[in-house]
C-alpha positions in Angstrom: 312.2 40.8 78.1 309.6 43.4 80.4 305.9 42.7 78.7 304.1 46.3 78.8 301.1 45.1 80.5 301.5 42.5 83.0 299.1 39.7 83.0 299.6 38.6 86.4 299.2 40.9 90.0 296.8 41.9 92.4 295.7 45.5 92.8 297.4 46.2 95.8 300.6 45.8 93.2 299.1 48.2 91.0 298.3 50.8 93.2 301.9 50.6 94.6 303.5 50.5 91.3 301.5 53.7 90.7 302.5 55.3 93.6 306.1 54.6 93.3 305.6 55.5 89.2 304.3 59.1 90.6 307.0 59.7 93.3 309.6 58.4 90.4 308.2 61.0 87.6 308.1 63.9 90.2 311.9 63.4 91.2 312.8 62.9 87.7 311.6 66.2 87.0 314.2 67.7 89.9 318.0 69.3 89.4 320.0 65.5 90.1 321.2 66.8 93.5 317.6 67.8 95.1 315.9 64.4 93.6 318.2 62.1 95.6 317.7 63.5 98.3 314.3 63.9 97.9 313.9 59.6 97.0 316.1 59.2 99.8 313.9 61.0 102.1 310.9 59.4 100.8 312.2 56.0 100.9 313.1 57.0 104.7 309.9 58.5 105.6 307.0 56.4 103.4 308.4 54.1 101.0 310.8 51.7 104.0 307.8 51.9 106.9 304.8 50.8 104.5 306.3 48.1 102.6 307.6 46.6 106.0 311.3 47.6 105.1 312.4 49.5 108.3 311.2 46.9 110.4 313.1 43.9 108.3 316.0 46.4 108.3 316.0 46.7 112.0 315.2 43.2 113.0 318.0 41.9 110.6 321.0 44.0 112.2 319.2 43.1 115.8 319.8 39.5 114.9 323.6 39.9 113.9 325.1 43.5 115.4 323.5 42.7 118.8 326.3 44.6 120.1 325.1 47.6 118.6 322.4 50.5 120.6 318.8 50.3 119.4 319.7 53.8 118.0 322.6 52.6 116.4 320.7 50.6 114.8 318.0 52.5 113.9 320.4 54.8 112.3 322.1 52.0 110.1 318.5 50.9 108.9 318.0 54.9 107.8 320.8 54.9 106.0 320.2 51.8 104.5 316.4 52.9 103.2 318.0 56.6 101.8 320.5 54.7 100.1 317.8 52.4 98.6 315.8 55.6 97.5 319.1 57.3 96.3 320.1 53.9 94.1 316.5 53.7 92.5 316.2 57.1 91.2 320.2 56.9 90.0 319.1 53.9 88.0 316.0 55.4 86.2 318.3 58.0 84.6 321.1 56.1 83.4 322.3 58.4 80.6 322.3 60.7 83.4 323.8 58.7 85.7 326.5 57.5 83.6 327.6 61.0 82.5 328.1 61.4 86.4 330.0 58.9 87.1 332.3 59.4 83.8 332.8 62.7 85.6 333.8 61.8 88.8 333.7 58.5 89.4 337.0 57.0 91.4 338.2 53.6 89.9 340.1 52.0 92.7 341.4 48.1 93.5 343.7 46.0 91.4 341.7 44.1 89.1 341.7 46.3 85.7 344.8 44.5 84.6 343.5 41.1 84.8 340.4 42.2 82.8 342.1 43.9 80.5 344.0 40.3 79.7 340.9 39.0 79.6 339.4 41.2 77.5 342.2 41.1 75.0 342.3 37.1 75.1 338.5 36.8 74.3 337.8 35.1 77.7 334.9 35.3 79.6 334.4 37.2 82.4 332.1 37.0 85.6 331.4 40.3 87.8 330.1 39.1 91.4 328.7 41.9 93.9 325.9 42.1 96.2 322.6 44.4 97.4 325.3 47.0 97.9 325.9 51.2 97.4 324.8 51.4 93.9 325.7 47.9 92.3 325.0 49.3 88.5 327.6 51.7 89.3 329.7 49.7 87.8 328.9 48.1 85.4 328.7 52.2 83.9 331.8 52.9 84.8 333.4 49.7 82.9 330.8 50.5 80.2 332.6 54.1 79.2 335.9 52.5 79.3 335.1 50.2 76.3 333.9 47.2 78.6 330.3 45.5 77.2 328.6 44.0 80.7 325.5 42.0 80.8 324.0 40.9 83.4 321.3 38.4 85.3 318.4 39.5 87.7 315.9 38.2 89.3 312.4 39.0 88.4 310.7 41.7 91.3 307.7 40.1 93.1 305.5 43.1 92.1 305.0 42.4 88.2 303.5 45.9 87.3 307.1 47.7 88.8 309.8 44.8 87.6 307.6 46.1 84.2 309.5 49.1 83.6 312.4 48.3 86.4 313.5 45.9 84.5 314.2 48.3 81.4 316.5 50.7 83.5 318.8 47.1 83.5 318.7 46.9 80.0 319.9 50.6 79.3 323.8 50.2 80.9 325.7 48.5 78.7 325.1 44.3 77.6 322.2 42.5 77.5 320.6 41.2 80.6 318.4 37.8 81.1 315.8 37.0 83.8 316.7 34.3 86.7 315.1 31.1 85.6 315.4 28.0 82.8 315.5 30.9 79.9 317.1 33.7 81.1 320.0 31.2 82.3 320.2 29.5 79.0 320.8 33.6 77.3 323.6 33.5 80.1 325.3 30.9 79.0 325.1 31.4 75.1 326.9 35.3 76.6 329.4 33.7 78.2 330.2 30.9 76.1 331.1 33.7 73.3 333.4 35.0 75.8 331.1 37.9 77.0 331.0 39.7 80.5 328.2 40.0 82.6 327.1 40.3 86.6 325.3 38.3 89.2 324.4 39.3 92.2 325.1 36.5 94.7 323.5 37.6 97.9 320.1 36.8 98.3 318.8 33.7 99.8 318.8 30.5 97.7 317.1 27.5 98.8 319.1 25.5 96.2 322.5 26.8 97.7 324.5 25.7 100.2 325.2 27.0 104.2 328.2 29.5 104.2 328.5 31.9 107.4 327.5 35.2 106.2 327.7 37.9 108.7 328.6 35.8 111.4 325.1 33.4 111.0 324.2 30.7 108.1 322.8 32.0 105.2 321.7 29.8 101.9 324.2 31.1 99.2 324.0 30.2 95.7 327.6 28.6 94.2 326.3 29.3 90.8 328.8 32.0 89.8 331.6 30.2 90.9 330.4 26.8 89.1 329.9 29.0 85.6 333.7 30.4 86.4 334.8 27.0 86.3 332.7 25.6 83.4 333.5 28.1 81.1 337.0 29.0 82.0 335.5 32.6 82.9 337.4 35.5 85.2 335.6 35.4 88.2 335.8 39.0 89.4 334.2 40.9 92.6 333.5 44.7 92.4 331.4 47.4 94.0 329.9 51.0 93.8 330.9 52.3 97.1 328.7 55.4 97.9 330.8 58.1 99.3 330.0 60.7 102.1 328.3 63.3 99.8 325.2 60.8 99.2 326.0 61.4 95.1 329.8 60.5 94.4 331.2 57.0 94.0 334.6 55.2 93.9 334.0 51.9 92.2 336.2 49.4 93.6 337.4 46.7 90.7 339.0 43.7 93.3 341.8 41.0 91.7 340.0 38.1 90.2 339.1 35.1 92.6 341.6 32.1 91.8 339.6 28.9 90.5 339.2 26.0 93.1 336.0 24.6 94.0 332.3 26.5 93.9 332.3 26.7 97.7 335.6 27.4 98.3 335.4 30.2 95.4 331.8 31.1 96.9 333.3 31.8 100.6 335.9 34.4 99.3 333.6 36.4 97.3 331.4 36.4 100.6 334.5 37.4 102.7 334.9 40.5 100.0 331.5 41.2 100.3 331.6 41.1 104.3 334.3 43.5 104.2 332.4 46.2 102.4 329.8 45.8 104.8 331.5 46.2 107.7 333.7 49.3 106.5 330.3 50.8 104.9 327.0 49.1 107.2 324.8 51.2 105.7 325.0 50.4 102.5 324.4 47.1 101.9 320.5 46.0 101.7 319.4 45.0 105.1 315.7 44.6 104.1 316.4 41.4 102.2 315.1 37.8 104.4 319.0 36.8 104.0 319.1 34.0 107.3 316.1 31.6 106.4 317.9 28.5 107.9 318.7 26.3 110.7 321.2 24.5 108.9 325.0 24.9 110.2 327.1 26.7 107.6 329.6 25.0 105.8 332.8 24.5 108.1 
């Protein structure tokens, strides 16, 4: 899937990707403890002010918690770079990280029956979550309990990192296909033979459709919810909730969405979503450019 060398990228890429491949090895060589809070500090400090994070960060949460203090604020976008520094290092030691979570992991919500059935009957099952706590959490924790979960990404603009990035994906549990005509067609042939496998639905799509996320329009891609329906698949949200000691999770497995309509469908996992945002604000990916339209959302 990942080439080894990447025909395409400037040199400002590549001198990022070796940067970040430096600050990666060195915390990789610390006790588990110490290196996440050491990528979490770095992501803080260096990582979130150059690449323009902190400022997205802040300007996002100004645009829909205007209710909040600047230094509220500010401390919501701090959180939200420490937990993206936490959440890379996590998943570039995935044996590691799995062991972990087997360990002390708490498996919370009322889902595991209904995929359970599923699993038993052979049908297919679809795992919706967002930019949120650690979202490969998990997909590990489901992995150690006999559950296979694939998955489908999209590609990171910086082709040296997505590189080796991409490989951390790939070492969880099922296979894993690049957004786009290929990848999509590998998705299907998983599902179709009754497989299990994750999409993240929250970034902005341009081919979506206007549903009210956060209060504000926000492009949102249906496509999970139209695969549920094609293939007859469990359409199921869940989430790696990060817990107050920056290294523990409790990995919240929700009841499956009932089959409708794609928008309809699509508006309840964004109201599940919603609510882990607002019980957890800094957790979920604020540096993403989520509100790219005028358009009203979908009544």
């Amino acid at each position: 899937m990942a080439q080894d060398t990447p025909t395409n990228g400037s040199l400002r890429d590549w001198l990022i990707d070796r940067v970040i491949r430096s600050l990666i090895a060195l915390a990789l060589a610390m006790p588990w403890d110490r290196r996440l809070r050491f990528m979490g500090r770095v992501s803080r400090r260096m990582i979130g002010p150059l690449a323009g994070y902190r400022r997205r960060a802040r300007a996002n949460l100004a645009l829909i918690r205007p209710d909040l203090s600047q230094a509220q604020r500010h401390r919501i976008a701090d959180a939200v770079l420490d937990n993206l520094g936490r959440t890379l290092i996590e998943n570039y030691a995935p044996a590691a990280f799995a062991a972990r979570l087997a360990a002390t992991a708490q498996l919370c919500g009322d889902g595991l029956p209904a995929l359970r059935a599923a699993q038993t009957a052979g049908r297919p099952v679809i795992f919706v979550t967002g930019h949120f706590g650690n979202h490969e959490a998990p997909r590990h924790v489901l992995h150690t309990m006999g559950f296979v979960i694939g998955g489908i990404y999209r590609e990171m603009n910086n082709p040296f990192f997505n590189d080796h990035y991409a490989r951390t994906l790939e070492n969880v549990s099922g296979p894993v296909f690049p957004r786009g005509r290929r990848g999509t067609m590998g998705f299907v042939r998983h599902l179709k033979s009754g497989g299990m496998a994750t999409i993240l639905f929250d970034l902005h799509d341009g081919r979506g459709v206007p549903l009210a996320f956060l209060g504000r329009p926000a492009m949102t891609s249906t496509s999970a919810a139209e695969l549920a329906l094609k293939f007859g698949a469990l359409l199921m949200p869940y989430f790696g909730i990060r817990q107050r000691d920056g290294t523990s999770f409790a990995v919240e497995l929700q009841a499956p969405i009932p089959h409708s309509d794609p928008v309809t469908m699509t508006r309840i996992m964004t109201d599940r979503l919603q609510a882990q945002i607002a019980a957890h604000p800094g957790q979920w990916f604020w540096v993403h450019r989520r509100w790219k339209t005028d358009r009203p959302a979908i009544a």
